[in-house]
N, C-alpha and C positions, 0 to 999 in steps of 0.2 A: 530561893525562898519566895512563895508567895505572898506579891504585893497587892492587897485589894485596890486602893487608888488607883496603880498602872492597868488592873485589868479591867477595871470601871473603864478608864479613860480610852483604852483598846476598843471595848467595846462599844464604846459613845460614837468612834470613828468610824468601825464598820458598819455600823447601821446607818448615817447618814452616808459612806459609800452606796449604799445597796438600795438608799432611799433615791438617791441620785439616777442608778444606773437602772432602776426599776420605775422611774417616773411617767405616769402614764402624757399621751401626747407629744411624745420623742418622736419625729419624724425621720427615716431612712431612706434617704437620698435613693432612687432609682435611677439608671441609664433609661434615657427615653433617642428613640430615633424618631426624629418627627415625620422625614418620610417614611419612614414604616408603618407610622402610625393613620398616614394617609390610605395608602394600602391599605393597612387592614381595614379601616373603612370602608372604602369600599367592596372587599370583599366580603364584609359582614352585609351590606346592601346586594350583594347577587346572590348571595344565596335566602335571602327573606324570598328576594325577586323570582326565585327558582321555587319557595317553599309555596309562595302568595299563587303560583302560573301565570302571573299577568304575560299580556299578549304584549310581541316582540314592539308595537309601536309608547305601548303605554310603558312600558320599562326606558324606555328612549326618554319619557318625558320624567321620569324617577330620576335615573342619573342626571338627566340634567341638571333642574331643578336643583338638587342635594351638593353634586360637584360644584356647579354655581357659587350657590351659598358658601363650602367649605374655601374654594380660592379669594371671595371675594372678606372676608376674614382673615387669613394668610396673608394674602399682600402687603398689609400694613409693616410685615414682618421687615421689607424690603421695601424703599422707598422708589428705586425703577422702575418696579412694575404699576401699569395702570388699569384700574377699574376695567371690568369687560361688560359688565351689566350696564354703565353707564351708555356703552354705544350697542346696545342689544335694544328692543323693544318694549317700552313700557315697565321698566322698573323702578325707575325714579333713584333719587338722590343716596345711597347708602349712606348709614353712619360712620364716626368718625371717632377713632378713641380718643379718652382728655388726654391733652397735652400734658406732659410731665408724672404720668402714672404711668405702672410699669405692667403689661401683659405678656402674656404667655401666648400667642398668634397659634400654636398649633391645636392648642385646647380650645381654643377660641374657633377655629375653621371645626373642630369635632364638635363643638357644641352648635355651631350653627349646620352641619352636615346631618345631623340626626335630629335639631328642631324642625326640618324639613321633612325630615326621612318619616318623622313618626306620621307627619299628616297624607303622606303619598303612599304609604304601604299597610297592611292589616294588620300583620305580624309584629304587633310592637311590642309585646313580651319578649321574642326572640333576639332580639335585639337590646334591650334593657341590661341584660345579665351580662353583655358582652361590654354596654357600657360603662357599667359600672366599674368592671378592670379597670376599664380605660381610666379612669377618672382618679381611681385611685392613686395609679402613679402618678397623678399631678399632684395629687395631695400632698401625697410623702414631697416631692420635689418643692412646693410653692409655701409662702406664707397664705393667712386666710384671707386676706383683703385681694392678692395677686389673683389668686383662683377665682373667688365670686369676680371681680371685676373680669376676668377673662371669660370667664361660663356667660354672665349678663352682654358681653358685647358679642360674642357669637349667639345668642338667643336675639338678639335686635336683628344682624342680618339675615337669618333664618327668617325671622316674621316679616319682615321686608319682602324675599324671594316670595311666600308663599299668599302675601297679598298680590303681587302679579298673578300665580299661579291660580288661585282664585276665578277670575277672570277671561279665562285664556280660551275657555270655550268645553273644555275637556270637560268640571262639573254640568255646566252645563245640556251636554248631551249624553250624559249618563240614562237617560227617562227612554233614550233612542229605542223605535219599533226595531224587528231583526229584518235582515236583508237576506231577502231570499232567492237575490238576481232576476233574470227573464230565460224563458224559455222560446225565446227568438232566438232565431237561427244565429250560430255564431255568438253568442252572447254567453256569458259565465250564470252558473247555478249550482247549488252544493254536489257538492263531488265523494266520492267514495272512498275508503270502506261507509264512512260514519255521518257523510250528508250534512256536515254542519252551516249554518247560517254563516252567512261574511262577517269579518272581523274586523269592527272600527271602521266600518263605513263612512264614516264624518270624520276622520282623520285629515282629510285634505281642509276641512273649515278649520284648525285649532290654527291658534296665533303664535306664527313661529317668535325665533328669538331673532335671528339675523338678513333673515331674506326676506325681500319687500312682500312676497304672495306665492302663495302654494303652487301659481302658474307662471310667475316670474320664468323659469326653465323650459319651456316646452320643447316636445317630443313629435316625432310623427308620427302616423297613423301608421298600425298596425298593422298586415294583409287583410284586405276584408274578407268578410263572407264570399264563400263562392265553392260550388256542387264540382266545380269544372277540375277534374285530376290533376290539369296542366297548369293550373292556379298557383302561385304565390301560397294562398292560405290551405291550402291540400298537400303542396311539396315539402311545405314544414313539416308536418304532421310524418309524413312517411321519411323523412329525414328523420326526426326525433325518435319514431318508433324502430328505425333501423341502426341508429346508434343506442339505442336504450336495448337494444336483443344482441347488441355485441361488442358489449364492453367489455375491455380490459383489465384486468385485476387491478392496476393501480388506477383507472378509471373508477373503478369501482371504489376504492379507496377515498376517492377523493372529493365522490359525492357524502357517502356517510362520514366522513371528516367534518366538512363545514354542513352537514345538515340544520344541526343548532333549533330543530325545533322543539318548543321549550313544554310542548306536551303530545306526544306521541302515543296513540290510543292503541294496544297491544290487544288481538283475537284469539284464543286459542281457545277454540271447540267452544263451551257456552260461556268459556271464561273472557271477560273483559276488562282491562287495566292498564292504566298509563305510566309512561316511564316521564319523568322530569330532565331538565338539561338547561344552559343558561341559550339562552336567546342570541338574535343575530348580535345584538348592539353587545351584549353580555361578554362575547367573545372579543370583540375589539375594546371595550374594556379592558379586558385582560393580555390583550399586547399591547394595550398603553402600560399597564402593568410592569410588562417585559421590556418596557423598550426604558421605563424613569428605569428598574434596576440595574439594566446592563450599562447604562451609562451613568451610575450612579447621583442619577438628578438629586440636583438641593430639596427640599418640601416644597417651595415655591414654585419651582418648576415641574417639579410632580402634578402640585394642584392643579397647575394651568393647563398641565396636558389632560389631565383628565377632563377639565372643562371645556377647553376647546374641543376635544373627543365627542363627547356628549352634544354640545350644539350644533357639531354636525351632523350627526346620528339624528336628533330628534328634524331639526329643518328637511333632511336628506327623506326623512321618514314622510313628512307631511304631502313634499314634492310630491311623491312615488306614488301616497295613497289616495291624490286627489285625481291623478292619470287611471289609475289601477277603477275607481266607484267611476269616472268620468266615460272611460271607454268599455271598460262591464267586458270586458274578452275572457272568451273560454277558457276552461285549461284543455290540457292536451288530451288525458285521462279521458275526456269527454268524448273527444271527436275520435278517438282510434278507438275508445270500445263499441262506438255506435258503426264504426265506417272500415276499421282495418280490423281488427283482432278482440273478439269480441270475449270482454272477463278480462283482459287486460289492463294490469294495474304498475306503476313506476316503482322504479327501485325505492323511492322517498314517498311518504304521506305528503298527498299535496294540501297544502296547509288552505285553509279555508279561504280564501279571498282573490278577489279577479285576477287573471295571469301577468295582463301590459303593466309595466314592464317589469321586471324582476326586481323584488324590494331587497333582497338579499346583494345583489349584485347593484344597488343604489347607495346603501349603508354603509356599504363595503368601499367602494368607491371615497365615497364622502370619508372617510375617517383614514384611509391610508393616504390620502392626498392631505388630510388634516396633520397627520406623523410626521410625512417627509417632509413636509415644508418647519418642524418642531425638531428633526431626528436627523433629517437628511436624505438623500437616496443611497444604494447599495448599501442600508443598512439590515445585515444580518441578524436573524433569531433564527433561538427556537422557540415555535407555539407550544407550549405546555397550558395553554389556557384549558383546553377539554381533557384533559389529561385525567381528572379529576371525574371523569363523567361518562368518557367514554371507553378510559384507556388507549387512546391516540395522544401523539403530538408532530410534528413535522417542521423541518428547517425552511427558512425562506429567508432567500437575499434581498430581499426588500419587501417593504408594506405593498407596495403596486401591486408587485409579486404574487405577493398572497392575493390581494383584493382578486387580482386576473384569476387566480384558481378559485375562489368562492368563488365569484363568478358564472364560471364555466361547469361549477360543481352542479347547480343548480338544472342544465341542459343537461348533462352528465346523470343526472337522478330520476329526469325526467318529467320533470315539473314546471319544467319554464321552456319555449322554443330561444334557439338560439339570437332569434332574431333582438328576442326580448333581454336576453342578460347584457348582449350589447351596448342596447339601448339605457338600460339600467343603470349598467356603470358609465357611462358618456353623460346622463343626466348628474350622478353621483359625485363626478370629478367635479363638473362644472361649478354646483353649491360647494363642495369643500374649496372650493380656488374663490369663490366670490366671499365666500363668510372669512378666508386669509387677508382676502386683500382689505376687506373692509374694518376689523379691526389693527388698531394700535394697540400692540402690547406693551412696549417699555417707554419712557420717556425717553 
């Protein structure tokens, strides 16, 4: 028999169910991997860095800066680790979370890795949308006082980083006239298909972060000028051009492997168009990448590998480019279409800037000496970092390893004498071994 009371009363219950279960502001818990979340940071910063073209030294000074900020955020997470910025150049005192409040360290290094990123890149729509994910699953995961307090303390070390950054000489010579080289014997000047002016000529003045001065490292001089066949600076040239007319298929391999340069100007008939790719620093990024996954690093130690990465990249860069505008040397493309094989052109675009010594084979250096002493030696990958770019990837038993084939990739392509990739990576070791020794990472 139907009871009206029992089905009032039924009904009185499911409606405040439904009222419960349908409450707006119910928060659902996400899995977050904080180092994943590092990662994907920075790969949402190379590919802005790929979309923006910045030149391979200015992207050096992007990761830094950003990684910077995100580990100096992070740390807090772990009371071991110490400050890097404090024994780096001109950063000053970073902040400090309150005592007895509780953050979330890995939203906090996201927040401060992209208060930096928006003022060092163009593209900051492209990046917004991605943040915004990001941000979400903190939401669901946090109360609302844990979240703003974590978003506000990574926003302070961000503005921290990018008041140094400010400063550092890089706005500053943005206003810079183009470099157009000399046309002295033996001296560097735009080179062919597309003749472009030097790139970041005042590279060698920016204010590093760990090495006392851009010539702290010095190099010897080049082979000099000289008409004489039996010369030093004559026998490179017909060296390079005799290995560059008979290379090896995996020689060949191995220059368009680590080419990495991040805009390559395409001819076909009246057609002209560039292809995109990440940069030298961009690649060793992306074996620091490979090297926090395969060893499963904490966040903490993700973040620092990538900032140590970065500080050597960008010091190693400054080294290179103040040799490279300081000695103004040919490239090679120069002297064997004038002197040996005339229309002769390198398997590789040679990228716009003086030859001494090989900034590829510097960077490269700097950053797998920065791994193994993080990683170890005989440590094993695969590079899948171009993977993405160029449909290559390749195994190497160690970071050296690899550095030593970038390296040689460069001779191999025909864009650097061998004398110079040498020299490069010997300059290159030496900064990643000085910027080791000099900071203290853990207490």
């Amino acid at each position: 028999m139907f009871n009206p009371k029992l089905f009032k009363a039924t009904c009185v219950i499911l409606a405040g169910c439904f009222v419960i279960s349908c409450s707006p502001g119910k928060k659902t818990p996400v899995k977050i991997d904080d180092a994943e979340i590092l990662h994907q940071n920075e790969d949402q910063l190379t590919q802005v860095i790929i979309y923006d073209v910045f030149t391979p030294p200015v992207a050096s000074r992007i990761y830094g800066y950003a990684s910077l900020a995100s580990y100096e955020a992070l740390r807090y997470s772990d009371p071991k680790y110490n400050s890097i910025i404090t024994q780096l150049k001109d950063f000053g005192k970073p902040p400090e979370p309150q005592k007895g409040k509780t953050y979330n360290y890995t939203l906090a290094a996201t927040h401060a890795f992209f208060t930096v990123a928006h003022k060092v890149i163009f593209s900051i729509d492209t990046l917004k949308k991605y943040e915004d994910g990001v941000y979400a699953k903190f939401k669901n995961n946090l109360d609302d006082s844990t979240f703003a307090r974590s978003a506000a303390f990574g926003d302070s070390i961000g503005r921290l980083i990018l008041k140094r950054a400010a400063f550092d000489n890089y706005p500053q010579t943005r206003g810079k006239p183009r470099f157009l080289g000399s046309r002295d014997p033996g001296k560097w000047h735009p080179t062919p298909p597309d003749y472009l002016d030097g790139v970041e000529f005042c590279w060698g003045t920016m204010k590093p972060f760990a090495i006392n001065s851009s010539s702290q490292f010095p190099v010897p001089p080049p082979p000099a000028f000289s008409e004489d066949k039996n010369s030093e600076y004559y026998k490179q040239n017909v060296d390079l051009y005799n290995k560059c007319t008979h290379l090896s298929k995996e020689e060949e391999l191995i220059a368009r492997y680590w080419d990495d340069n991040p805009f390559v100007i395409q001819h076909t008939g009246h057609i002209m168009f560039a292809n995109k790719k990440i940069t030298p620093g961009g690649h060793w990024i992306g074996i620091t990448a490979i090297a926090c996954k395969k060893t499963h690093a904490s966040a903490i130690k993700t973040a620092q590998a990538y900032a140590l990465t970065a500080v050597a990249l960008y010091d190693a860069f400054i080294c290179c480019w103040q040799e490279k505008y300081t000695t103004n040397y040919i490239r090679p493309v120069t002297v064997i279409d004038d002197k040996i094989d005339h229309g002769w052109l390198p398997l590789l675009q040679t990228p716009p800037f003086p030859e001494y010594p090989s900034g590829h084979s510097d960077i490269s250096a700097a950053s797998s000496t920065m791994l193994t002493h993080l990683f170890g030696d005989n440590f094993a990958f695969q590079d899948t970092s171009d993977l993405h770019y160029i449909g290559l990837q390749r195994h190497f038993d160690s970071f050296l390893k690899a550095s030593d084939e970038t390296s040689v990739s460069r001779y191999y392509g025909g864009i650097h004498y061998l004398n110079s990739v040498n020299v490069g990576a010997k300059q290159g070791h030496e900064v990643g071994e000085y910027i080791w020794s000099k900071l203290k990472l853990t207490k």
